[in-house]
Each structure stands twice: as structure tokens, then as C-alpha cells.
C-alpha positions, 0 to 999 in steps of 0.5 A: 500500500502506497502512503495515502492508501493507508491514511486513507484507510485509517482516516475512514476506520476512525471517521465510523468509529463512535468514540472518535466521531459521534453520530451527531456531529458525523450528521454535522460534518455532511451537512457542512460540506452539502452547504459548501457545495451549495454556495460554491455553485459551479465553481469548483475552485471555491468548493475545493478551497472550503471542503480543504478547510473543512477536512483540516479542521476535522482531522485536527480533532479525529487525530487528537481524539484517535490517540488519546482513546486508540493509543499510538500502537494501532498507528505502528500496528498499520505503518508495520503491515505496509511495509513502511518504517516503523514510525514514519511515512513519506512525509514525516513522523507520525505523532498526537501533535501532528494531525493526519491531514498534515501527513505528507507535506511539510509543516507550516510555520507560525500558530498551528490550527485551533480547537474547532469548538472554540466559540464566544459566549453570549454577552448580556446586560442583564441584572444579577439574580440575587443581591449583590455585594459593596454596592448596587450593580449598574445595568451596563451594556456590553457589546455582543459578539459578531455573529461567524460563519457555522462550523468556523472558530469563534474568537472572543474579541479583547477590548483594545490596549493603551500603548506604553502601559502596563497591561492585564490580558483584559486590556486594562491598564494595572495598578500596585494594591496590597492582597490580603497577604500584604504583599504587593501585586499588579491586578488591572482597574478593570476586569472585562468578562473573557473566557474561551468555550470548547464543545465536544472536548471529550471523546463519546467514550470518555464522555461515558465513563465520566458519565458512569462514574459520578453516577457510582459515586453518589453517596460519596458526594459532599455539601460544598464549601466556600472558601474562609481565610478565618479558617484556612479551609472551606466552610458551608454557607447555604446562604452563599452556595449549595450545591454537591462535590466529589473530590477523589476523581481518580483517573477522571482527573488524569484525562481531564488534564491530559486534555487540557493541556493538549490545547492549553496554549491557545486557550492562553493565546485566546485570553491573552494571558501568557504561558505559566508552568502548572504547579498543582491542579485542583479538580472536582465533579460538583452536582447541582440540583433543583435550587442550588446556586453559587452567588457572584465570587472569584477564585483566587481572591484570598491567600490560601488560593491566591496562586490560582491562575485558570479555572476551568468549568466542564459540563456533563448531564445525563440526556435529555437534560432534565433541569434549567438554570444553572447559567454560568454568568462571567461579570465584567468588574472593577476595583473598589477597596482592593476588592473586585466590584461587578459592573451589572454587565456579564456574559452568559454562558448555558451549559451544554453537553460536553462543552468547557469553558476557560477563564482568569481565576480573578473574573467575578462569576456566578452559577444561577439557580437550579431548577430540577423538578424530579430532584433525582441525583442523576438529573443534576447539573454535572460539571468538572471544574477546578483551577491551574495554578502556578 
């Protein structure tokens, strides 16, 4: 078999295997491509420049996804039976950094492709539901997102920078206030709602073992706390948040962090934050059911978890979805007696199956009520979150 006869026979194997491509986006894909030939009309050109388009998009994801639930010895296992190096084809090494759709032709130089999922969240001026702290919230309009192209990457614009000034990834310009710890720090006058969204983020497969395992795993669910700085620890305050969380996530947490990684720099790119080595991770599954809610906080506002640097939410549910609410709110915000302030601004963002969603730990945010009429566990809003620290 010649090269392309064999990536032409893998990339068909993994394009009907269900924990690479679900039968829903597969469904997804063929539409893409109809509607590209549709508008192409009788210029076979412009469809082939938007089908190229397209087919490296997808085989960024089926590559990363391939390896992560195949492992790289059925790749050797199809090089070996060619006759071919073990580890190498005409165009070069084949690995989980390198998609199949670059195999045999050279790599080009600058940033590599984006996640396919990226998109921006809605942005809403809208009141908080629930009383605000330091002072009453203004009802700031924010603008939206310009609407993009179905199946593009969506970006989330950043508002624009001062020249010759210190600079936040938010744009704002910074300035020294003493934390809680009295040391110094540079933290910006302004904080605008940013974050970067990925759908689909996990296999089918890994999907339906996160899915299994939380659902064994009830009765070890505890009530959440918050953190208090008084006791160095987290505290129940049912008037602040209630909901339910499991710490011990075993190897749910290597895969999660396995995946965030493979795409963390353009995460970072996209916040405009710059690239930090992890010193610890924090993860945890919370369940949240009918009420349930955490009122507007940051996450690394207090010492004991200061050195958080990016939180990350990742949404889960047992489908079809059998509860509303539970909206994470991103607010944009401002100092006040080095203390962060929402303005009343926020963007929205649903939850969706399989989505996460990335931001600074120092964005005000808050999860809106819950409600769920059978109040079964297994109906919950399920989400993986926790925070990168450096």
C-alpha cells in the first residue's frame, strides 16, 4: 500500500468509529460540506478551497481524539503491515501533535490550527439574580459578539490596549494594591468578562465513563464549601452556595488534564494571558440540583488560593437534560477597596453537553439557580471544574 492508501484507510476506520466521531456531529460534518457545495455553485475552485478547510479542521480533532482513546500502537500496528518504517511515512513522523491531514507535506510555520469548538459566549446586560455585594450593580451594556460563519472558530474579541502601559490580558491598564497577604501585586482597574468555550472536548467514550462514574459515586458526594481565610479551609454557607462535590476523581482527573493541556496554549493565546508552568491542579465533579446556586465570587481572591491562575468549568448531564438554570454568568468588574466590584454587565454562558469553558481565576462569576423538578441525583447539573495554578 502506497502512503495515502493507508491514511486513507485509517482516516475512514476512525471517521465510523463512535468514540472518535459521534453520530451527531458525523450528521454535522455532511451537512457542512452539502452547504459548501451549495454556495460554491459551479465553481469548483471555491468548493475545493472550503471542503480543504473543512477536512483540516476535522482531522485536527479525529487525530487528537484517535490517540488519546486508540493509543499510538494501532498507528505502528498499520505503518508495520505496509511495509513502511516503523514510525514514519513519506512525509514525516507520525505523532498526537501532528494531525493526519498534515501527513505528507511539510509543516507550516507560525500558530498551528485551533480547537474547532472554540466559540464566544453570549454577552448580556442583564441584572444579577440575587443581591449583590459593596454596592448596587449598574445595568451596563456590553457589546455582543459578531455573529461567524457555522462550523468556523469563534474568537472572543479583547477590548483594545493603551500603548506604553502596563497591561492585564483584559486590556486594562494595572495598578500596585496590597492582597490580603500584604504583599504587593499588579491586578488591572478593570476586569472585562473573557473566557474561551470548547464543545465536544471529550471523546463519546470518555464522555461515558465520566458519565458512569459520578453516577457510582453518589453517596460519596459532599455539601460544598466556600472558601474562609478565618479558617484556612472551606466552610458551608447555604446562604452563599449549595450545591454537591466529589473530590477523589481518580483517573477522571488524569484525562481531564491530559486534555487540557493538549490545547492549553491557545486557550492562553485566546485570553491573552501568557504561558505559566502548572504547579498543582485542583479538580472536582460538583452536582447541582433543583435550587442550588453559587452567588457572584472569584477564585483566587484570598491567600490560601491566591496562586490560582485558570479555572476551568466542564459540563456533563445525563440526556435529555432534565433541569434549567444553572447559567454560568462571567461579570465584567472593577476595583473598589482592593476588592473586585461587578459592573451589572456579564456574559452568559448555558451549559451544554460536553462543552468547557476557560477563564482568569480573578473574573467575578456566578452559577444561577437550579431548577430540577424530579430532584433525582442523576438529573443534576454535572460539571468538572477546578483551577491551574502556578
Amino acid at each position: 500500500m502506497t502512503p495515502k492508501q493507508i491514511l486513507d484507510s485509517f482516516s475512514e476506520t476512525l471517521m465510523r468509529d463512535e468514540r472518535i466521531l459521534s453520530a451527531r456531529e458525523r450528521a454535522l460534518i455532511a451537512s457542512l460540506l452539502q452547504h459548501a457545495k451549495t454556495a460554491a455553485g459551479a465553481n469548483p475552485e471555491t468548493h475545493e478551497a472550503v471542503r480543504t478547510v473543512i477536512a483540516a479542521a476535522i482531522g485536527e480533532t479525529v487525530a487528537q481524539r484517535a490517540f488519546s482513546v486508540l493509543g499510538g500502537s494501532i498507528v505502528e500496528r498499520i505503518i508495520e503491515s505496509s511495509s513502511l518504517p516503523a514510525a514514519e511515512t513519506a512525509g514525516g513522523t507520525l505523532s498526537p501533535d501532528r494531525p493526519l491531514s498534515t501527513l505528507g507535506t511539510p509543516t507550516p510555520p507560525g500558530p498551528q490550527p485551533e480547537h474547532p469548538g472554540v466559540k464566544a459566549p453570549r454577552k448580556e446586560p442583564q441584572p444579577p439574580s440575587h443581591k449583590p455585594t459593596h454596592r448596587p450593580l449598574r445595568d451596563t451594556p456590553a457589546p455582543s459578539p459578531q455573529p461567524q460563519h457555522p462550523g468556523s472558530p469563534m474568537t472572543v474579541p479583547s477590548p483594545p490596549t493603551a500603548p506604553s502601559q502596563p497591561q492585564h490580558p483584559g486590556g486594562s491598564i494595572t495598578r500596585k494594591v496590597v492582597t490580603g497577604s500584604s504583599v504587593a501585586a499588579e491586578r488591572p482597574e478593570v476586569l472585562r468578562a473573557n473566557c474561551v468555550v470548547l464543545d465536544e472536548f471529550l471523546s463519546p467514550q470518555e464522555l461515558e465513563e465520566l458519565t458512569r462514574f459520578t453516577m457510582e459515586h453518589e453517596a460519596d458526594f459532599q455539601n460544598s464549601g466556600v472558601y474562609s481565610p478565618s479558617v484556612d479551609k472551606g466552610v458551608i454557607n447555604d446562604d452563599f452556595r449549595r450545591s454537591r462535590v466529589l473530590m477523589e476523581l481518580d483517573k477522571q482527573q488524569e484525562v481531564m488534564l491530559m486534555r487540557i493541556k493538549s490545547v492549553l496554549p491557545q486557550v492562553l493565546e485566546r485570553l491573552g494571558m501568557e504561558e505559566f508552568t502548572i504547579a498543582d491542579v485542583e479538580a472536582q465533579i460538583t452536582a447541582s440540583n433543583d435550587g442550588d446556586f453559587f452567588h457572584c465570587h472569584d477564585d483566587n481572591g484570598s491567600e490560601g488560593v491566591a496562586s490560582r491562575h485558570l479555572t476551568f468549568v466542564y459540563f456533563f448531564h445525563r440526556e435529555p437534560r432534565q433541569f434549567e438554570g444553572g447559567e454560568l454568568r462571567i461579570h465584567d468588574a472593577h476595583l473598589q477597596d482592593a476588592g473586585y466590584v461587578s459592573d451589572g454587565s456579564y456574559q452568559t454562558i448555558v451549559p451544554q453537553q460536553n462543552q468547557i469553558v476557560f477563564f482568569p481565576c480573578e473574573l467575578m462569576h456566578e452559577i444561577t439557580p437550579v431548577r430540577c423538578g424530579s430532584q433525582l441525583f442523576a438529573d443534576s447539573r454535572f460539571t468538572l471544574n477546578g483551577w491551574l495554578r502556578r
